[in-house]
Residue frames relative to the residue before (quaternion, step in Angstrom):
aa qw qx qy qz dx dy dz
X 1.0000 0.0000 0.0000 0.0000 0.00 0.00 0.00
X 0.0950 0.8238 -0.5354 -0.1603 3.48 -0.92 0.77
X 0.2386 -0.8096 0.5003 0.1932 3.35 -0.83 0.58
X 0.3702 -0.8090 0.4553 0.0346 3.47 -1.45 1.15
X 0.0403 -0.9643 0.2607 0.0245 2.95 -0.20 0.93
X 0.6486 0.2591 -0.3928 0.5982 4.07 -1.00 0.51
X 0.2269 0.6635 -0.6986 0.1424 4.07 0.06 0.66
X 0.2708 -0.6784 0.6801 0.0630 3.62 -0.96 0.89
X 0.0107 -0.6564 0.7389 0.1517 3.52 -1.86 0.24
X 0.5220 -0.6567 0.4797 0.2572 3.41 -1.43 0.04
X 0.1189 0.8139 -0.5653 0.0622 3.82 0.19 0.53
X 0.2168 -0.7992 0.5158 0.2196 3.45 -1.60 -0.46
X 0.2984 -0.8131 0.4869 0.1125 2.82 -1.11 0.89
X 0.3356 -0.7040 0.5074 0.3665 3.86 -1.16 0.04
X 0.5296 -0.6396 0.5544 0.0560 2.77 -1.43 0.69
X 0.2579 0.7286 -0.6334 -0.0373 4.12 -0.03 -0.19
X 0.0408 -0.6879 0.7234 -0.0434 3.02 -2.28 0.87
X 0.2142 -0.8249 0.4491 0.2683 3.55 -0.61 0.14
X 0.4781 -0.7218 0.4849 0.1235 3.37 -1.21 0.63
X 0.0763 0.6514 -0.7446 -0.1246 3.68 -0.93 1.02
X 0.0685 0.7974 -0.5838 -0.1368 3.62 -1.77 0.85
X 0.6420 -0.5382 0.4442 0.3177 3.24 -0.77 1.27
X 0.7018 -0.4134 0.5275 0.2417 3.38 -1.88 0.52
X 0.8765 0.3192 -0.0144 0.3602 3.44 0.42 -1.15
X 0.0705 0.9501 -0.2885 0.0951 3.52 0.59 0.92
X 0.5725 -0.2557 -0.7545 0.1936 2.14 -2.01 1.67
X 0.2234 -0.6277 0.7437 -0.0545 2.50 -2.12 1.10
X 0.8368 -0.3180 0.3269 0.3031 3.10 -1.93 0.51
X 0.2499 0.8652 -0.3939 -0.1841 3.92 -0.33 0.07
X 0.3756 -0.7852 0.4043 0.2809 3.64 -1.12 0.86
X 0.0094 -0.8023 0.5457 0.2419 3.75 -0.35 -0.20
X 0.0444 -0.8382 0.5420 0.0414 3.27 -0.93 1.14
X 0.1859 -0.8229 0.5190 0.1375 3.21 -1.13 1.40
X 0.5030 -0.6849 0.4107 0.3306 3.51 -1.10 0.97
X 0.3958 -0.7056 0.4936 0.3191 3.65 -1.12 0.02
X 0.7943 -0.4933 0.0581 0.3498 3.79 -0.94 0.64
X 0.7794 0.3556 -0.1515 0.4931 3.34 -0.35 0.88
X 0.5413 0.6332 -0.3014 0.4639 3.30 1.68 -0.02
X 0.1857 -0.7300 0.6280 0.1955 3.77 -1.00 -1.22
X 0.5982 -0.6963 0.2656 0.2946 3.28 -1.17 0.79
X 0.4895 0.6986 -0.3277 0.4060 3.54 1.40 -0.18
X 0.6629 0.4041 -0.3086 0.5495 3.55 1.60 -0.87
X 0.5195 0.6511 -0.3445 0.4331 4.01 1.45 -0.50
X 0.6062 0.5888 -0.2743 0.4590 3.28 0.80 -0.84
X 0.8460 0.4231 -0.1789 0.2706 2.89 0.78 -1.06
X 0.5448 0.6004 -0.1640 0.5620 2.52 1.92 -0.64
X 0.4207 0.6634 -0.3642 0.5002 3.82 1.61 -0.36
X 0.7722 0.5212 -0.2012 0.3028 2.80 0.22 -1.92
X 0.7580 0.3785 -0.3305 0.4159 3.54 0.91 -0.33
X 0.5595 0.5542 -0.4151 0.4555 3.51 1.22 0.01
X 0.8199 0.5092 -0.1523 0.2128 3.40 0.72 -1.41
X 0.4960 -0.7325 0.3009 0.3563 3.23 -0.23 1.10
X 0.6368 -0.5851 0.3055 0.3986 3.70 -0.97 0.69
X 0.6623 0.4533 -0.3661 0.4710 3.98 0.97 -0.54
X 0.6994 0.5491 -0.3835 0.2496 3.85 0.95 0.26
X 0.3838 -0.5289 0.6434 0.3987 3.49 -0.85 0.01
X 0.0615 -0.6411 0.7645 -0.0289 2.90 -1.54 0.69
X 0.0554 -0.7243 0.6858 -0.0439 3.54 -2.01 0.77
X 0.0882 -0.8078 0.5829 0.0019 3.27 -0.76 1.27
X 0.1780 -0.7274 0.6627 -0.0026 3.80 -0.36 1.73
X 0.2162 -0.7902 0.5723 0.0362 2.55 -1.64 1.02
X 0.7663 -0.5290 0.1061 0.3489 3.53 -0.79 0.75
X 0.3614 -0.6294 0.4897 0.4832 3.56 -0.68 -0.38
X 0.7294 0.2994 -0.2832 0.5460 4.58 0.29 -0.54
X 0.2434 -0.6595 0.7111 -0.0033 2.48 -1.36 1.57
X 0.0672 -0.6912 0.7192 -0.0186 3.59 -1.38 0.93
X 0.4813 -0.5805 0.5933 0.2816 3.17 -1.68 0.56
X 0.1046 -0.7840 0.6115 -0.0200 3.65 -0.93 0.69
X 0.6778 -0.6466 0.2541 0.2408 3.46 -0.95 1.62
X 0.3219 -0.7304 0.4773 0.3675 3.71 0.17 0.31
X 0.5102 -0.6911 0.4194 0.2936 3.69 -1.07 1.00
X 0.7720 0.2092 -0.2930 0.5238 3.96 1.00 0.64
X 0.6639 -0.4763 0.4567 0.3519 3.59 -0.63 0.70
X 0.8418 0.1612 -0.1395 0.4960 3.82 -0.73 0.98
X 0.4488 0.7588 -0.3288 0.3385 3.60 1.70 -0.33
X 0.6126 -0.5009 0.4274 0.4371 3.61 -1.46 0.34
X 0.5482 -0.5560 0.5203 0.3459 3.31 -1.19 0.46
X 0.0694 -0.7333 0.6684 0.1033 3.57 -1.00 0.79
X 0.3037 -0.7125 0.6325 0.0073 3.31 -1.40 1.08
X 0.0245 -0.7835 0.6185 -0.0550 3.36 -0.77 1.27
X 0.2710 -0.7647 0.5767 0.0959 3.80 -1.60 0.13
X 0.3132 -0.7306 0.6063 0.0239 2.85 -1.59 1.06
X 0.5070 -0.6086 0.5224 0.3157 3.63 -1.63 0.48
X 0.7822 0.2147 0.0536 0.5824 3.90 0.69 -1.23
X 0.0775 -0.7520 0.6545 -0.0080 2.83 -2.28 0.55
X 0.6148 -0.5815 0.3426 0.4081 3.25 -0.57 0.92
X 0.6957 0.4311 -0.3254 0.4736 4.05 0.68 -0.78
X 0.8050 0.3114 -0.0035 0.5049 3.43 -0.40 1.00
X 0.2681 0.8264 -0.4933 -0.0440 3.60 0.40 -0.68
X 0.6976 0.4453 -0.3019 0.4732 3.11 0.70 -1.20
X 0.5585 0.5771 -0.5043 0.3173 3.71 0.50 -0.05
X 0.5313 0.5118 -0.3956 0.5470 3.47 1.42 -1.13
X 0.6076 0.4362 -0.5713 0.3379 4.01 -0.03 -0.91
X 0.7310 0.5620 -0.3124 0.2283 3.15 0.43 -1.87
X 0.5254 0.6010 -0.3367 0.4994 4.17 1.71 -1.31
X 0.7207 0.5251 -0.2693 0.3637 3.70 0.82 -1.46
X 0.6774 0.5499 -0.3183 0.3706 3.50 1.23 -0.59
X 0.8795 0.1749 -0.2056 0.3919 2.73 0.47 -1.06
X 0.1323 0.6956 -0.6309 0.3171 3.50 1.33 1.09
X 0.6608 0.6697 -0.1608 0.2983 3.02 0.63 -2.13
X 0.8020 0.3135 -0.1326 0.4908 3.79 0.83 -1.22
X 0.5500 0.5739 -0.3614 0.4875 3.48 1.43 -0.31
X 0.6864 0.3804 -0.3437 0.5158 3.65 0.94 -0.74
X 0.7372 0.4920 -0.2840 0.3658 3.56 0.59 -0.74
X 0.6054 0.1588 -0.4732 0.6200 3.56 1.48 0.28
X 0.4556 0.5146 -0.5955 0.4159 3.94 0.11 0.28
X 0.5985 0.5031 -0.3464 0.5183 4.28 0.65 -0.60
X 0.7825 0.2972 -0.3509 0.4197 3.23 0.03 -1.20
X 0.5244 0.5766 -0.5083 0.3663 3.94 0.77 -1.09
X 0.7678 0.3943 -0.3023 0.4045 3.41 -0.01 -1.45
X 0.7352 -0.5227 0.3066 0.3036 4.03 0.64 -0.11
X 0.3466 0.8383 -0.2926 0.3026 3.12 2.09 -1.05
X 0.8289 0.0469 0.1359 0.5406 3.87 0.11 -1.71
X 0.1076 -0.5055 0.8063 0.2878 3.36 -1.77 -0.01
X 0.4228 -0.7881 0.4328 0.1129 1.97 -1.57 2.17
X 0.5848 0.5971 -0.4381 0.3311 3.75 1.15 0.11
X 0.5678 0.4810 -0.3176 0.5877 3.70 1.37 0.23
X 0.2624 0.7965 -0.4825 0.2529 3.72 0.92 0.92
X 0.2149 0.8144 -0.5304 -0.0960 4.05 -0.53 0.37
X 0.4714 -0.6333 0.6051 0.1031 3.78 -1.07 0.57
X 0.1721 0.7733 -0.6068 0.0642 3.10 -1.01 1.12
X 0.2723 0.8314 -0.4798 0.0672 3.45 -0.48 0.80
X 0.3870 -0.8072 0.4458 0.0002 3.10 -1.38 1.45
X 0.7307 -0.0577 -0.1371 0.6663 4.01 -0.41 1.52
X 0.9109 -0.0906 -0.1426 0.3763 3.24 -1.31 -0.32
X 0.7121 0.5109 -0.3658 0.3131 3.65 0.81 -0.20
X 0.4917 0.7989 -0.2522 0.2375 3.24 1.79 -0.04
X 0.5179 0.5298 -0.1540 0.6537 3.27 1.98 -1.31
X 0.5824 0.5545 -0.2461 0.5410 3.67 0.99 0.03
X 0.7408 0.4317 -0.1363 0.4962 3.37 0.76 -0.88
X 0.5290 0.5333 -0.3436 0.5637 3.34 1.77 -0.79
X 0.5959 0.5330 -0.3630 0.4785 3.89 0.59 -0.95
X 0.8329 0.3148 -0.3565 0.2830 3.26 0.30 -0.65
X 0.4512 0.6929 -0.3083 0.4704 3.14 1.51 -0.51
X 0.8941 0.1694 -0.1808 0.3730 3.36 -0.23 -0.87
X 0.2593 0.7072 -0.3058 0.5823 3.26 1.99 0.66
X 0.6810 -0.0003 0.1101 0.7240 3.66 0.61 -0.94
X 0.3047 -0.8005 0.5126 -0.0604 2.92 -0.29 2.10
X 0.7127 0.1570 -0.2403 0.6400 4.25 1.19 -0.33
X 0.6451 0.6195 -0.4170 0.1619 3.54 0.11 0.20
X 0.6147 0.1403 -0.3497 0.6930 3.73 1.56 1.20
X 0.6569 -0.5490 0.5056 0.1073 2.59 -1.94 0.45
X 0.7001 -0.4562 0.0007 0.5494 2.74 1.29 -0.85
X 0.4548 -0.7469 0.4541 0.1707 4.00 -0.93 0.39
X 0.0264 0.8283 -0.5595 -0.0146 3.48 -1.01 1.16
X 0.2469 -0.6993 0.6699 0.0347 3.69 -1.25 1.33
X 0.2068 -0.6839 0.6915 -0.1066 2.94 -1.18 1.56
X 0.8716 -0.0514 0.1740 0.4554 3.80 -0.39 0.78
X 0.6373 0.5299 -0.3579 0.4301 3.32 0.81 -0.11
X 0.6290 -0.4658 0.5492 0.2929 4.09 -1.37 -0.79
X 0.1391 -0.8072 0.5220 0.2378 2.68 -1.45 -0.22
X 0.7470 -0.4217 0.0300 0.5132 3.58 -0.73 1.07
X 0.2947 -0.7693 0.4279 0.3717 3.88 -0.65 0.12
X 0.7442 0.4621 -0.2876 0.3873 3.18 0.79 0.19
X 0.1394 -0.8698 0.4293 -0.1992 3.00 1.64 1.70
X 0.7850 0.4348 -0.1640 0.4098 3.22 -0.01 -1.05
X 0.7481 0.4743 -0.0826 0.4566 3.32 0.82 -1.46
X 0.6809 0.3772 -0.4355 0.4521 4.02 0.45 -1.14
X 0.2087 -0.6597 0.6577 0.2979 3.67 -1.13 0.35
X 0.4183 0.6466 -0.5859 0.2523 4.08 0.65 0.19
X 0.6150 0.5372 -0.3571 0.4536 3.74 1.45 -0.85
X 0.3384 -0.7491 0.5674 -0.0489 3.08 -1.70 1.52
X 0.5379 -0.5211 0.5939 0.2940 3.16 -1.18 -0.46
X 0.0134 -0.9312 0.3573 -0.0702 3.48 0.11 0.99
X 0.7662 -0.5435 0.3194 0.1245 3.37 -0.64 0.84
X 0.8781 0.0116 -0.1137 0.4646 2.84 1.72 -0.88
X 0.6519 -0.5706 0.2890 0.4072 3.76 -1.37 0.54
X 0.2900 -0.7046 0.6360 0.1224 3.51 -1.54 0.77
X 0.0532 0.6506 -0.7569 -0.0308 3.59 -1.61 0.48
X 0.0543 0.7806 -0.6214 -0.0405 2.84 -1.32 1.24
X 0.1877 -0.7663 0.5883 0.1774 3.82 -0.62 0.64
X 0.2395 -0.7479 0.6189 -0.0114 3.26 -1.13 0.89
X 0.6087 -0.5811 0.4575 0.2871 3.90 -1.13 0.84
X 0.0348 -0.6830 0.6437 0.3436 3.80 -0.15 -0.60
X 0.6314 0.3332 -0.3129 0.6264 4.33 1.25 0.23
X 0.3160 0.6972 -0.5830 0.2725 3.70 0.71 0.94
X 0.2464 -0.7778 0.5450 0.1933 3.48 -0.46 1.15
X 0.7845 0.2768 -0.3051 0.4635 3.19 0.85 -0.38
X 0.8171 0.0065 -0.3057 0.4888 3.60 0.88 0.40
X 0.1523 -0.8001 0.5771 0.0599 3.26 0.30 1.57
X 0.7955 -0.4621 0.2562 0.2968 3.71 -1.46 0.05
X 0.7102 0.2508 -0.3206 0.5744 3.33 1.30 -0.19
X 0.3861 0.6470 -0.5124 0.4119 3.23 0.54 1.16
X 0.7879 0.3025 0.0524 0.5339 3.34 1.16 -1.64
X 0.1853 0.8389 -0.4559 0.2326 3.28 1.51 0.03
X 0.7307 0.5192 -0.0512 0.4403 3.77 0.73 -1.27
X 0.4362 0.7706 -0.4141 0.2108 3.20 1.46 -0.83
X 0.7933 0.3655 -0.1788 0.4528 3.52 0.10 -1.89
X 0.6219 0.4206 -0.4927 0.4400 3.64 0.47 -0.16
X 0.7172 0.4203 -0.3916 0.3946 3.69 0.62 -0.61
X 0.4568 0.6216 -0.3929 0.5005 3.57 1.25 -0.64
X 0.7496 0.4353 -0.2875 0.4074 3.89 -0.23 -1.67
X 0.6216 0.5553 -0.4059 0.3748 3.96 0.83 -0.71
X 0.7725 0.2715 -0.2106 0.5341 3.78 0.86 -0.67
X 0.7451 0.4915 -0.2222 0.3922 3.75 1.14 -0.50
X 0.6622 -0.5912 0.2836 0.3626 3.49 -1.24 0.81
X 0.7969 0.1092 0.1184 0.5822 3.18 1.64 -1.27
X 0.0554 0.8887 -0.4163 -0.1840 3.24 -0.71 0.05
X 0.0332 0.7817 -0.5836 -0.2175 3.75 -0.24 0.59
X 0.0530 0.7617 -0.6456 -0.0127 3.49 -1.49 0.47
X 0.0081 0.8312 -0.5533 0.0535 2.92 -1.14 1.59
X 0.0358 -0.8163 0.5270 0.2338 3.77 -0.79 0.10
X 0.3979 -0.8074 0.4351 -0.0203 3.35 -1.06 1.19
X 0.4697 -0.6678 0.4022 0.4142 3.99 0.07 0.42
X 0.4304 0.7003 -0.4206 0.3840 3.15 0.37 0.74
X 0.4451 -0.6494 0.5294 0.3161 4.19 -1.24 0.69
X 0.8388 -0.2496 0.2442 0.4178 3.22 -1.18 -0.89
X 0.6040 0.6381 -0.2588 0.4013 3.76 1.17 0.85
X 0.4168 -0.6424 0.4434 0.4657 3.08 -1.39 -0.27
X 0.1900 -0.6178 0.7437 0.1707 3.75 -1.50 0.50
X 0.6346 -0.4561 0.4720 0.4080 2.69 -2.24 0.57
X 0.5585 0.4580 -0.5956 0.3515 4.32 0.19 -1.03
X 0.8420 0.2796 -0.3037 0.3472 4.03 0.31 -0.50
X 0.5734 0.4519 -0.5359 0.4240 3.38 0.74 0.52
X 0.5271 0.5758 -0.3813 0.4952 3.94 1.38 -0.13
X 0.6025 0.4869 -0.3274 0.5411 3.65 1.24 -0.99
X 0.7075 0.5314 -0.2224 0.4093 3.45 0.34 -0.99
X 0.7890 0.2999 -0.2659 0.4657 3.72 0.74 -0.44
X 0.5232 0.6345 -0.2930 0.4877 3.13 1.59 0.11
X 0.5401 0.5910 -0.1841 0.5702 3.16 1.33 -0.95
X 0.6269 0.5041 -0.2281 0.5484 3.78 1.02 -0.95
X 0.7551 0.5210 -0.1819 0.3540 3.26 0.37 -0.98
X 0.5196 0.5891 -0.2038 0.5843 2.96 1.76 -1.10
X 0.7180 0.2994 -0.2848 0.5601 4.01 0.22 -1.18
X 0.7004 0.4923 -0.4725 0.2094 3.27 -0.01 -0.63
X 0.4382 0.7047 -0.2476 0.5001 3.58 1.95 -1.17
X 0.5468 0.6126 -0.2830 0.4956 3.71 1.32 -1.10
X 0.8001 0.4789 -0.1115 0.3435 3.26 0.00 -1.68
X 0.6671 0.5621 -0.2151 0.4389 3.46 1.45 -0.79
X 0.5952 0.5898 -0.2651 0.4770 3.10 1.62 -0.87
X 0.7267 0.6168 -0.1262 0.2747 3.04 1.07 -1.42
């Protein structure tokens, strides 16, 4: 008997995300990805206060679902999602991408966005993600924002990463357990070498979002977006 092994098929899977669209169309558009263990219903919400009022906005949700502990003892099970896994990884990059470009020409076809006024926002684990794609598809946002999250580890090393077209802002906890300051210490210099711009800021704040960065953050929007019109 002989047995083969790692055989692979091709299947498919759905994605879901939800959709806010402005009155006034095409329009400016944000995507916001959720961080681990979350879902796109709590992203949205969390959009909705950053994003100026003339944008569309779209909150995708992951592909792995996990069960997650219910927040009181005897409670409903709550079920959260993730972007990656350790088996494979690059398959998750490869699912995240072309989520990312399938919605963004499925928006613009349908009238929704102009697709040259695209921005990216993503918060813990989807952020180092969001960097991959970015500098991966070197014109295809305007611009990209990390919230608490990394950046890809294999900075140095993947030659798919470009130079890119567009501006970055990342904000950063100065109580991030999981990316406290001498972790990220390096960040904006490694960012500013392949990006148009870079803002970086870090805010008293743990592993979340606060209101000082959802005021920075829509300001920051408002600002590129003023860019892009000119342009």
């Amino acid at each position: 008997m002989s047995i083969q092994e790692d055989c692979s098929l091709t299947t498919q899977i759905n994605l879901y995300y939800d959709v806010s669209r402005p009155e006034r169309r095409p329009a400016p558009l944000l995507i916001a990805l959720h961080g681990y263990g979350a879902n796109k219903r709590q992203m949205m919400r969390e959009a909705r206060l950053i994003a100026p009022d003339d944008f569309a906005i779209v909150s995708l949700q992951g592909p792995y679902q996990h069960i997650r502990e219910p927040k009181e003892q005897g409670g409903p099970l709550r079920f959260g999602f993730g972007w990656s896994t350790n088996f494979r990884p690059g398959e998750s990059h490869q699912i995240h991408h072309k989520a990312l470009n399938d919605l963004m020409g499925a928006l613009a076809d349908d009238g929704t966005i102009e697709s040259n006024r695209v921005f990216l926002l993503g918060f813990s684990q989807s952020c180092a993600l969001n960097y991959r794609f970015t500098f991966s598809n070197p014109q295809r946002l305007r611009g990209v924002i990390g919230i608490c999250g990394g950046i890809p580890g294999d900075w140095d090393t993947n030659e798919k990463y470009q130079q890119i077209t567009a501006d970055v802002f990342h904000l950063a906890g100065t109580r991030d357990e999981f990316y406290p300051p001498d972790r990220i210490t390096d960040y904006e210099k490694q960012l500013a070498t392949r990006a148009r711009s870079v803002t970086f800021r870090s805010y008293d704040a743990a592993h979340e979002i606060i209101d000082e960065m959802r005021t920075d953050v829509k300001q920051w929007l408002i600002d590129r977006n003023k860019t892009s019109e000119g342009s």
